[in-house]
VEXDREN-2710 file (C-alpha; in Angstrom, 1 decimal):
% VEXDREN-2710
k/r/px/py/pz
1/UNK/108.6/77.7/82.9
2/UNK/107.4/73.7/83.2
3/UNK/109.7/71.4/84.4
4/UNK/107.3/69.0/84.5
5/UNK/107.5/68.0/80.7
6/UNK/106.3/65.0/78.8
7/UNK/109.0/63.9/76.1
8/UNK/108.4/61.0/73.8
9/UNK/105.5/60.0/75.4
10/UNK/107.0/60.2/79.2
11/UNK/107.1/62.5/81.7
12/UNK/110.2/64.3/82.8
13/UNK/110.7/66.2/85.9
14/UNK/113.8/68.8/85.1
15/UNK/116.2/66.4/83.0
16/UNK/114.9/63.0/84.6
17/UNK/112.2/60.6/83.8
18/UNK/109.6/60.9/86.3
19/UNK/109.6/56.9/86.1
20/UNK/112.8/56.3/87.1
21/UNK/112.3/58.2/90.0
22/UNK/109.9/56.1/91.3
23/UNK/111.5/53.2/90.6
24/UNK/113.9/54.0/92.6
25/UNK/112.6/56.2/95.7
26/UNK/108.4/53.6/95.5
27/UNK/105.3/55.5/95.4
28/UNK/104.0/57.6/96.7
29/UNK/106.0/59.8/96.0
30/UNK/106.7/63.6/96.3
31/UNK/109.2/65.6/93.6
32/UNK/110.0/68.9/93.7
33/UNK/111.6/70.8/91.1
34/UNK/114.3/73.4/92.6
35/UNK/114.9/75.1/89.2
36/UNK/110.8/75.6/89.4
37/UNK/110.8/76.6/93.3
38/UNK/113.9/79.4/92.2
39/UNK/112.0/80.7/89.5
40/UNK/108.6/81.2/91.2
41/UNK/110.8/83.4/94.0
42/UNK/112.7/84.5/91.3
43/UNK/109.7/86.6/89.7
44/UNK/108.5/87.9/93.1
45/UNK/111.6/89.3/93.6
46/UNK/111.8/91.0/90.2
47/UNK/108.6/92.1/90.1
48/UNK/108.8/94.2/93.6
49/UNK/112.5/94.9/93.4
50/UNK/111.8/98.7/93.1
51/UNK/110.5/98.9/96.3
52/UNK/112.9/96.8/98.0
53/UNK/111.0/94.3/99.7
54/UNK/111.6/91.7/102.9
55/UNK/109.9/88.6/100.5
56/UNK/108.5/86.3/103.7
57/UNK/108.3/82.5/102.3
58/UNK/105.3/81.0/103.9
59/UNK/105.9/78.1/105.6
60/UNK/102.6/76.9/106.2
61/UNK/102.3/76.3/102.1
62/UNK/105.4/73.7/102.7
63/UNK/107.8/73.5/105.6
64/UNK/110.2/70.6/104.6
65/UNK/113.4/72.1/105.9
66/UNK/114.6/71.0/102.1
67/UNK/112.4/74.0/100.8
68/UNK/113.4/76.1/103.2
69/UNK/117.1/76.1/102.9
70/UNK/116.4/76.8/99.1
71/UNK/114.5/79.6/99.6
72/UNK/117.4/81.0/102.8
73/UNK/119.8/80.5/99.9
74/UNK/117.7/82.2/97.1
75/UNK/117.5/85.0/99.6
76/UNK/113.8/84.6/101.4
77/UNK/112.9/85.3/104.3
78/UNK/110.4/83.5/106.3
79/UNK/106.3/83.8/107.3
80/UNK/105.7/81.7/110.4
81/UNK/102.1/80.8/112.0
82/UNK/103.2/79.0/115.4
83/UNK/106.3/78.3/117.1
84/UNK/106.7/74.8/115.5
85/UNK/107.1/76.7/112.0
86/UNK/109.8/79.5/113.7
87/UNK/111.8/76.0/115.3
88/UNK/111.4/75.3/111.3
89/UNK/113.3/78.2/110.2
90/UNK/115.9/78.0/112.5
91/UNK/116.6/74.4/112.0
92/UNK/117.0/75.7/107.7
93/UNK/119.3/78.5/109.5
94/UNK/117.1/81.3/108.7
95/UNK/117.7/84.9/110.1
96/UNK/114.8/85.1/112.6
97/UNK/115.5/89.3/112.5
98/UNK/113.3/88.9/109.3
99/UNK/111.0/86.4/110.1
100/UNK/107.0/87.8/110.4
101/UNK/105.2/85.9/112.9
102/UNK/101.1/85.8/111.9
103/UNK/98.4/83.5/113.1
104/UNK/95.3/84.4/115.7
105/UNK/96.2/82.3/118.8
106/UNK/99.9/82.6/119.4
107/UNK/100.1/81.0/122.6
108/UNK/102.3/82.9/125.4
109/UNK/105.0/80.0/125.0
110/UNK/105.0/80.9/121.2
111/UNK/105.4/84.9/122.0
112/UNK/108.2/84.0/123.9
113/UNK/110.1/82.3/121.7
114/UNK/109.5/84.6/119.0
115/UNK/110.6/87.5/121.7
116/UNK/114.0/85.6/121.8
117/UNK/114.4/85.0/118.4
118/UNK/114.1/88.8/117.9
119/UNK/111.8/88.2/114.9
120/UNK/110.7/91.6/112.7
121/UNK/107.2/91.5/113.8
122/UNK/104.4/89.8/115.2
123/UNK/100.8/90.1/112.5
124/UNK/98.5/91.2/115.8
125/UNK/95.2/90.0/115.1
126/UNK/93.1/91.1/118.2
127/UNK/93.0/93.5/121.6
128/UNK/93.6/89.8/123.8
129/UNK/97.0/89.6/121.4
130/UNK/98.0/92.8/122.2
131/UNK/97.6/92.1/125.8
132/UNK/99.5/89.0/125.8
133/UNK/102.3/90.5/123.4
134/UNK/102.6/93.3/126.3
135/UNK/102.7/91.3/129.1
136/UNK/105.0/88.3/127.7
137/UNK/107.4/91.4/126.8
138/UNK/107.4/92.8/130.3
139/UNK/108.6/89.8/131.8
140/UNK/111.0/89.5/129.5
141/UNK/112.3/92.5/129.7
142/UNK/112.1/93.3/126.1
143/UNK/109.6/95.6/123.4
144/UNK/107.6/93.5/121.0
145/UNK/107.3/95.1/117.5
146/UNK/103.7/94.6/116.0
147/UNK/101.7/95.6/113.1
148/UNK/97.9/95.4/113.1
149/UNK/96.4/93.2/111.4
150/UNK/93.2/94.9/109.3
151/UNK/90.3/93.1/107.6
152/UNK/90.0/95.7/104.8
153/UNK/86.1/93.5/104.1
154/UNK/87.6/92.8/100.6
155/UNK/86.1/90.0/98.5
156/UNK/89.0/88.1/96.6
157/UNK/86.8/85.6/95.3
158/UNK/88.6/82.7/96.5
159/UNK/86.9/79.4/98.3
160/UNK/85.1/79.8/101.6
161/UNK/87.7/78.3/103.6
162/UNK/90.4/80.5/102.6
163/UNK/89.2/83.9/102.3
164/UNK/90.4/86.1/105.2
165/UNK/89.9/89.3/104.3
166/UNK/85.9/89.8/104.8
167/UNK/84.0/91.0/107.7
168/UNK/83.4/87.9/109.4
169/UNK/86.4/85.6/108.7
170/UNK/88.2/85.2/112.2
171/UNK/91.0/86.7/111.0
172/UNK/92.1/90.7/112.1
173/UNK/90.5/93.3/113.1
174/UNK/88.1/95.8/111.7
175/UNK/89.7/99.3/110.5
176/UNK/87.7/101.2/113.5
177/UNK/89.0/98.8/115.8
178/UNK/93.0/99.4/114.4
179/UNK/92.8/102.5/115.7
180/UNK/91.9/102.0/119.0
181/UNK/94.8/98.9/119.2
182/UNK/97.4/102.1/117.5
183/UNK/96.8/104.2/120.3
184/UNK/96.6/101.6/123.3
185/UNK/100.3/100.6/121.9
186/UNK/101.4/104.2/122.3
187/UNK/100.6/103.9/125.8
188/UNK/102.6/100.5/126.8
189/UNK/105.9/100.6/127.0
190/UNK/106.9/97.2/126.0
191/UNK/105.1/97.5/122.6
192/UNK/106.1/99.2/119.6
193/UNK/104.4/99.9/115.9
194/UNK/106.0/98.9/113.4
195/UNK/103.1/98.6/110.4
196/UNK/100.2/97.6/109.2
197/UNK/98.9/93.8/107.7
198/UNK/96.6/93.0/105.5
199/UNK/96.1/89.3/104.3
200/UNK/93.0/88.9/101.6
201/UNK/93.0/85.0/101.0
202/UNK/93.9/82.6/98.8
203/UNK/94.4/81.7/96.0
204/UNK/93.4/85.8/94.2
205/UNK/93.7/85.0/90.4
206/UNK/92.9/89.2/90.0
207/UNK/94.7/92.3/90.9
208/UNK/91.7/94.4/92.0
209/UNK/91.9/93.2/95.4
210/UNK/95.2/94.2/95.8
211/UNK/94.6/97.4/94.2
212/UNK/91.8/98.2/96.6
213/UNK/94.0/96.6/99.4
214/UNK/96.4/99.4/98.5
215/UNK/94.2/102.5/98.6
216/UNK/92.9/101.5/102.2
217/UNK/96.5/100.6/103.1
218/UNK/97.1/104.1/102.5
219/UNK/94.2/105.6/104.1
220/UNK/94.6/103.9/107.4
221/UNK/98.9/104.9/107.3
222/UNK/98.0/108.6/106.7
223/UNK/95.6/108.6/109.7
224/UNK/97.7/106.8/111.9
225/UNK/100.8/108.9/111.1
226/UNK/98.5/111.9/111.8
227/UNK/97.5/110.4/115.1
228/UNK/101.6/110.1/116.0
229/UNK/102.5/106.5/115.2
230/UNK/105.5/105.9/113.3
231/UNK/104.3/103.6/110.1
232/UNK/106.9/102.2/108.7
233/UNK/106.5/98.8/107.3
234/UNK/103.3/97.4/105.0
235/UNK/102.8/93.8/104.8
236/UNK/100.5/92.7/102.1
237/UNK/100.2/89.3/102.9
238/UNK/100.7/86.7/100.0
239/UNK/97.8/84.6/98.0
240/UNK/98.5/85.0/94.9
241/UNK/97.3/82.3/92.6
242/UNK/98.7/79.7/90.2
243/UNK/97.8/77.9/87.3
244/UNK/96.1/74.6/88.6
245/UNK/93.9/73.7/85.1
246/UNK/95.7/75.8/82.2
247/UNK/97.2/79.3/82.3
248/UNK/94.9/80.7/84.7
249/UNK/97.5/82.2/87.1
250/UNK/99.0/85.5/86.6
251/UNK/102.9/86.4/86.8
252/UNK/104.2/88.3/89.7
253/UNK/104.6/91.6/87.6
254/UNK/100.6/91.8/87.6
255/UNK/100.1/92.0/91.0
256/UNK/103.3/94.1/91.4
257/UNK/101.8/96.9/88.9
258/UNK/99.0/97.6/91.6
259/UNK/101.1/96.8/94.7
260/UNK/104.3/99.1/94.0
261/UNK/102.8/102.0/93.2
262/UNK/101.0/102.3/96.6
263/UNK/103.7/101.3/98.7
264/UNK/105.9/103.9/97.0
265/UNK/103.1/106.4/97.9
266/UNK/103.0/105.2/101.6
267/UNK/106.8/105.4/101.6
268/UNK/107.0/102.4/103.7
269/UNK/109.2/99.2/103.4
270/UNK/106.8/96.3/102.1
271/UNK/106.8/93.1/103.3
272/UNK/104.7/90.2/101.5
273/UNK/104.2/86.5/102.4
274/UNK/103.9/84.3/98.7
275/UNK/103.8/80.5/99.4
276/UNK/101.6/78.5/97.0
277/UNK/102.9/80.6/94.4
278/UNK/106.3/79.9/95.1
279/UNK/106.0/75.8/95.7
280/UNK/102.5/75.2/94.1
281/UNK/103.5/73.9/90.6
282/UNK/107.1/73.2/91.9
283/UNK/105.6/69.9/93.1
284/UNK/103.7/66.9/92.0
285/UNK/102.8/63.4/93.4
286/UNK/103.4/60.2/92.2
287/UNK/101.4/57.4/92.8
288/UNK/101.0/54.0/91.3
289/UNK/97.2/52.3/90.0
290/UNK/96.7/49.6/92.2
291/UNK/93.3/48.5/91.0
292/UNK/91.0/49.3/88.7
293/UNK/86.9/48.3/89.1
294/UNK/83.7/49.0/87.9
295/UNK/80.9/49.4/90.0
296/UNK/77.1/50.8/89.7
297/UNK/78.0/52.5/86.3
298/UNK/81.5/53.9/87.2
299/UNK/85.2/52.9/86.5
300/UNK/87.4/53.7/90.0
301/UNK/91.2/54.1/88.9
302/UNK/92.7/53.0/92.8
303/UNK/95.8/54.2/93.7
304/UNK/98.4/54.2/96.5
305/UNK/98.1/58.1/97.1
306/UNK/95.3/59.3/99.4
307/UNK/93.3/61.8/101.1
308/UNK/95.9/61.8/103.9
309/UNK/98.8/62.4/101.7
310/UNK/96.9/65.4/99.3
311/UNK/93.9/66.7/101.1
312/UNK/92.8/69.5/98.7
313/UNK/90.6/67.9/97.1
314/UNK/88.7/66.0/99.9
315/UNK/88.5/69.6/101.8
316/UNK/88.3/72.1/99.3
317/UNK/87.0/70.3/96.4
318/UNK/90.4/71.5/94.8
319/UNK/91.3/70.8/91.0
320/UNK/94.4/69.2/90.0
321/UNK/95.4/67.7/86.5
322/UNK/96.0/64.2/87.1
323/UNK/97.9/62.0/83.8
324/UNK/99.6/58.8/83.7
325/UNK/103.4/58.9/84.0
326/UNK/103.7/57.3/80.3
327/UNK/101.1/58.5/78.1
328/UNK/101.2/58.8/74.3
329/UNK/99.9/62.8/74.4
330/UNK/99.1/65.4/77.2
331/UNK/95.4/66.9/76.2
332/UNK/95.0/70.7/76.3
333/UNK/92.4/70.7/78.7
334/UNK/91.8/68.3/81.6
335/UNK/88.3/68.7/82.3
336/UNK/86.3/68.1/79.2
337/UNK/85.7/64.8/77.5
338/UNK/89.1/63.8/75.7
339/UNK/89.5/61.0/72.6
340/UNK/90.4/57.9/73.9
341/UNK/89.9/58.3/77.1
342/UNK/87.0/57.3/80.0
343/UNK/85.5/59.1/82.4
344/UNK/86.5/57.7/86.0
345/UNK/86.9/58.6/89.6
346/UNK/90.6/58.6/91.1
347/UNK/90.6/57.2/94.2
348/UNK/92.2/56.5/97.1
349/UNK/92.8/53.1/100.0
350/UNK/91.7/55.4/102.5
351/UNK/88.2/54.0/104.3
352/UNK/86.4/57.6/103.3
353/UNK/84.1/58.6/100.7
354/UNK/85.7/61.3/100.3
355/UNK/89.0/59.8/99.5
356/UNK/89.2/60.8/96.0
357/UNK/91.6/62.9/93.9
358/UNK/88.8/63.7/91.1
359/UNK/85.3/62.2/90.0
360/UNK/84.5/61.5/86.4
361/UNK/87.9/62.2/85.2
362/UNK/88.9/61.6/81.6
363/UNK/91.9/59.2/81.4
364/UNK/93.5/56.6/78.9
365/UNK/92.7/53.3/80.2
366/UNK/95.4/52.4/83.0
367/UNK/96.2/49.1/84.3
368/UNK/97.4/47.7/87.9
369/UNK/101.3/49.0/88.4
370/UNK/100.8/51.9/86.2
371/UNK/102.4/55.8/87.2
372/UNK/99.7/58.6/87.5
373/UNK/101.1/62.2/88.7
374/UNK/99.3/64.2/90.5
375/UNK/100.4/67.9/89.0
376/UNK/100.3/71.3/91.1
377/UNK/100.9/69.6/94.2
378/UNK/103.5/71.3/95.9
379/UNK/101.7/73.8/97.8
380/UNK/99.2/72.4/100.7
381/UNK/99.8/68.9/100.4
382/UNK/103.0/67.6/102.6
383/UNK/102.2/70.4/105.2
384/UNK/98.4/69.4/105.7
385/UNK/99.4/65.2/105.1
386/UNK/98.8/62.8/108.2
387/UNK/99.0/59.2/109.3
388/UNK/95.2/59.1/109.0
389/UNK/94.7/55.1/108.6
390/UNK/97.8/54.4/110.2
391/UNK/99.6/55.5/106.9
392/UNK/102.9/56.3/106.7
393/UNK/103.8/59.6/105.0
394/UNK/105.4/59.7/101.4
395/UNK/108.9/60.0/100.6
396/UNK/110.2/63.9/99.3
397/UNK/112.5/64.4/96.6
398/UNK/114.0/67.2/95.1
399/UNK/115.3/67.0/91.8
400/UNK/117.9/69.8/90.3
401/UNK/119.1/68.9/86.9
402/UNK/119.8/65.2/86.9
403/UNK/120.4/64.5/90.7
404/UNK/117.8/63.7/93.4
405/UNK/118.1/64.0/97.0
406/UNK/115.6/62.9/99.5
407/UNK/114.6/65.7/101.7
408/UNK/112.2/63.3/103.6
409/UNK/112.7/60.0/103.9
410/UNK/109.2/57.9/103.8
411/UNK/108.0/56.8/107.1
412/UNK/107.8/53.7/108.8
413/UNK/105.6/51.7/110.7
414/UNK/107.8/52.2/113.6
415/UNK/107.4/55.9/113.4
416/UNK/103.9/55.6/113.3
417/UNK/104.3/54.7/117.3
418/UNK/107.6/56.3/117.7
419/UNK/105.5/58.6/120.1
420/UNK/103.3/56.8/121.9
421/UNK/103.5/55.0/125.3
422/UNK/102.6/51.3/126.5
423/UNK/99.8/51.2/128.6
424/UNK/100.4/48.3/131.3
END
């Protein structure tokens, strides 16, 4: 599925013209399509429905409450990574019974909010997290369910910065270590062991991690069951990948064929925490050419989107198509040379080098108060946005069928120092 469609030489998001859109709501803009966001979750929960799973939305991959009340009313669940995300969920009147609390330095205050919220578990990622579980739970009154998290030392292949599952990464614990952490949980009251967690990256365009994922999830559950603990619940994490240049991405059914299978030889209830694929290529952004120059041999393409609104590309070097709103044809493949068209670098206002959506870029000429989306944008670009240069953030819009609602209205100057105090 595409809802993101070019159609007589415009683009379309679900039945409206992208350009429209913007006319109406200014640019930058964010759209999301709710048909796309339905059926990303949609195949997830397909794919896995043998083994019954509890499918955790991530919320770090896009926490408008707009996105979140879809996915409550598609039947999601909710993965949180500090206690501003779990106020989040509750605001989108999630049921915090289901909601997985990861992340490696929950603060006390954040334990005890989860605590009260009664969430399913907390991800534990070291002995000091233990500790604090345990003693924010005695005061309270209350046990803490926790699963370990391991770091199987799996390479997924993905960028530097977000591979987690390799010796090294700060993320969990080493499988010796689990072990230990299993039997000092047996031994405090106020804690109890739910399961194990495994989290490998992002984004994993294979299934052999999660096939070798598997095998050591089962090997550490049949060693902690023999040791006494009661294993009951796998969480797998999320990180599957999309289709950011072409059809790279695989469907959910892929990674289910190596997934199911182990769980079902566990016998434990999987959980599993999908974000980017969910919202990735639910979203684009919208922005509008401001100027165009040439300079020591290059054309810049300037535009009112920046680093602060979409920082994949400034921190990751991340790929997106980029295409003019109108355009006559939408070429097969984005990152060759392409008739017609000149290489240039799209930019940003922002006062960084490293403002720029993509360098020597193939695009029909454009001209000041032209439309340029910026595709596969949904995923990692509101949550990480900023005021960085004083700049407000971009309206959010999500379109179902013909109608658009703003789920975020764009900032104002005023809210830029809504916060902040006079000095006298």
């Amino acid at each position: 599925m595409n809802p993101f469609q070019y159609r007589d030489g415009e683009l379309f998001c679900e039945e409206i013209p992208v350009s429209r859109i913007a006319r109406d709501f200014g640019t930058p803009c964010w759209i999301y399509s709710k048909a796309m966001l339905l059926h990303q979750l949609g195949q997830i929960q397909q794919a896995f429905a043998g083994v019954n799973p509890v499918i955790c939305f991530s919320v770090k991959a896009n926490s408008n409450l707009g996105i979140l009340k879809v996915m409550r009313d598609a039947g999601s669940s909710f993965d949180v990574v500090s206690g501003g995300e779990l106020y989040r969920v509750k605001k989108a009147g999630a049921d915090t019974a289901k909601v997985v609390f990861a992340g490696v330095g929950k603060t006390d205050a954040e334990i005890q909010l989860a605590l009260e919220n009664q969430i399913l578990m907390f991800d534990v990622e070291s002995e000091p997290e233990l500790d604090a579980i345990a003693a924010v739970a005695e005061k309270m009154g209350v046990i803490a369910p926790v699963a370990l998290r391991l770091n199987p030392d799996i390479d997924a292949k993905t960028h530097a910065k977000t591979t987690t599952g390799k010796k090294g990464n700060k993320f969990g614990m080493d499988i010796e270590r689990v072990f230990e952490l299993a039997d000092k949980v047996l031994k405090t009251p106020r804690l109890k062991l739910v399961g194990i967690h495994m989290h490998l990256g992002s984004p994993i365009l294979t299934t052999e991690p999660y096939e070798l994922a598997g095998q050591k999830a089962i090997e550490v559950t049949r060693d902690l069951r023999a040791r006494g603990h009661e294993i009951g619940w796998v969480n797998l994490g999320g990180g599957f990948g999309i289709s950011y240049r072409g059809s790279e991405g695989l469907p959910a059914s892929e990674y289910a064929k190596v997934i199911v299978p182990a769980v079902q030889e566990m016998g434990v209830q999987l959980a599993l925490e999908p974000g980017r694929f969910i919202t990735g290529n639910a979203g684009i952004l919208v922005s509008e050419v401001v100027y165009t120059k040439r300079e020591g041999g290059k054309l810049f393409v300037i535009q009112d989107a920046a680093m602060n609104d979409l920082m994949r590309p400034a921190m990751y070097d991340a790929f997106h198509k980029i295409w003019p709103v109108k355009a006559a044809a939408e070429p097969a493949n984005y990152e060759g040379e392409i008739d017609g068209c000149e290489a240039c670098d799209v930019v940003g206002p922002v006062c960084e080098s490293g403002d720029y959506f993509a360098k020597g870029r193939y695009l029909p000429p454009v001209e000041r108060g032209d439309l340029i989306s910026i595709f596969s944008a949904g995923a990692y670009g509101t949550s990480m946005s900023s005021n960085y240069n004083s700049r407000p953030r971009a309206v959010e819009l999500l379109v179902d069928k013909g109608h658009v609602q703003v789920v975020r209205r764009r900032e104002t100057y005023d809210d830029l120092i809504a916060a902040e105090m006079d000095v006298e």
